[in-house]
N, C-alpha and C positions, 0 to 999 in steps of 0.2 A: 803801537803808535808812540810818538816821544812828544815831551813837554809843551803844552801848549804855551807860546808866547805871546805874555800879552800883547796887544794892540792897543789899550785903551790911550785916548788922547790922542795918538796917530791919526795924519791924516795920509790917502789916498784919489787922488785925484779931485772932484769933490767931497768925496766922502770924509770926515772925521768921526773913527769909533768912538763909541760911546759906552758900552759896556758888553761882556760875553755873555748871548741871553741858552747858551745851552749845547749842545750838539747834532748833528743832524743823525742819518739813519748810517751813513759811514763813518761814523764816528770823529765827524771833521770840528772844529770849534765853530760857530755860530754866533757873529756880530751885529750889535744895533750902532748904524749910523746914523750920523747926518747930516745931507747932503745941502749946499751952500745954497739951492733954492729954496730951502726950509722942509723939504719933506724926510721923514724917519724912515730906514731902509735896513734888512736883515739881510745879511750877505756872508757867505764863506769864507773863514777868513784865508784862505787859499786863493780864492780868487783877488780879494784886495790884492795880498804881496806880489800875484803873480803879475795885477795890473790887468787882468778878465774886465773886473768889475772898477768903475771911477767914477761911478754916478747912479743915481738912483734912476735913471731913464732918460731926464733931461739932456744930457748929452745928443744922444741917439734922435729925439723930437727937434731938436734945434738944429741937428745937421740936413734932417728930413724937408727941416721948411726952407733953409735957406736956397736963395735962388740958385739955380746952375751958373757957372762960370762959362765963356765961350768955349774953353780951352777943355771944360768936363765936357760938354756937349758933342765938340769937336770928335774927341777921345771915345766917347760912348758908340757913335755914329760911324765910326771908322772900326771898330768894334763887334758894332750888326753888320757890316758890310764884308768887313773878314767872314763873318761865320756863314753870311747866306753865298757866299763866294766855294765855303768850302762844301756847303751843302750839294750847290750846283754841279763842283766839281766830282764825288758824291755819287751822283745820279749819271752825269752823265760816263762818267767811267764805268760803272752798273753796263748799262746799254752797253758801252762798246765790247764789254766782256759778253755778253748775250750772242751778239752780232756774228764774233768771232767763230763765236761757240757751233750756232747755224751754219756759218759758210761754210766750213771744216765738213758738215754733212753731205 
């Protein structure tokens, strides 16, 4: 493995490390953050650099509650309607391969 660089003082997205509290079982470095809604977070610092991790969760909870846009809705719906289109399609192609398979008898 090669030199680990620090991170201290960096920030990533909300995160700002705060000190290297050790390493993990791959031998990775291991940081304590602090995330801009106030809560303390250990994170790889592999993921920080890579941009994996940029928040202690809050991110993730805040994207979840906010309302749908018409235009996600929209997206989504068009989306199910793809899939149970190719399902249908699917099935009945199935049958007509059966069908074929009989008549041939």
């Amino acid at each position: 493995m090669g030199k680990v660089i620090d991170l201290t003082g960096q920030s990533f997205g909300c995160l700002t490390v705060i000190k290297q509290v050790g390493k993990n079982k791959h031998n990775r470095a291991i940081w304590l953050c602090k995330c801009t809604c106030g809560k303390d977070t250990v994170v790889v610092g592999s993921s920080l650099k890579n941009g994996y991790t940029r928040s202690c969760g809050c991110l993730q909870k805040e994207a979840v509650s906010k309302p749908k846009t018409e235009e996600h809705k929209r997206k989504m719906s068009t989306a199910q309607t793809g899939r149970k289109h190719t399902e249908e399609a699917k099935h009945k192609m199935s049958i007509a391969k059966k069908v074929k398979f009989f008549q041939k008898k």
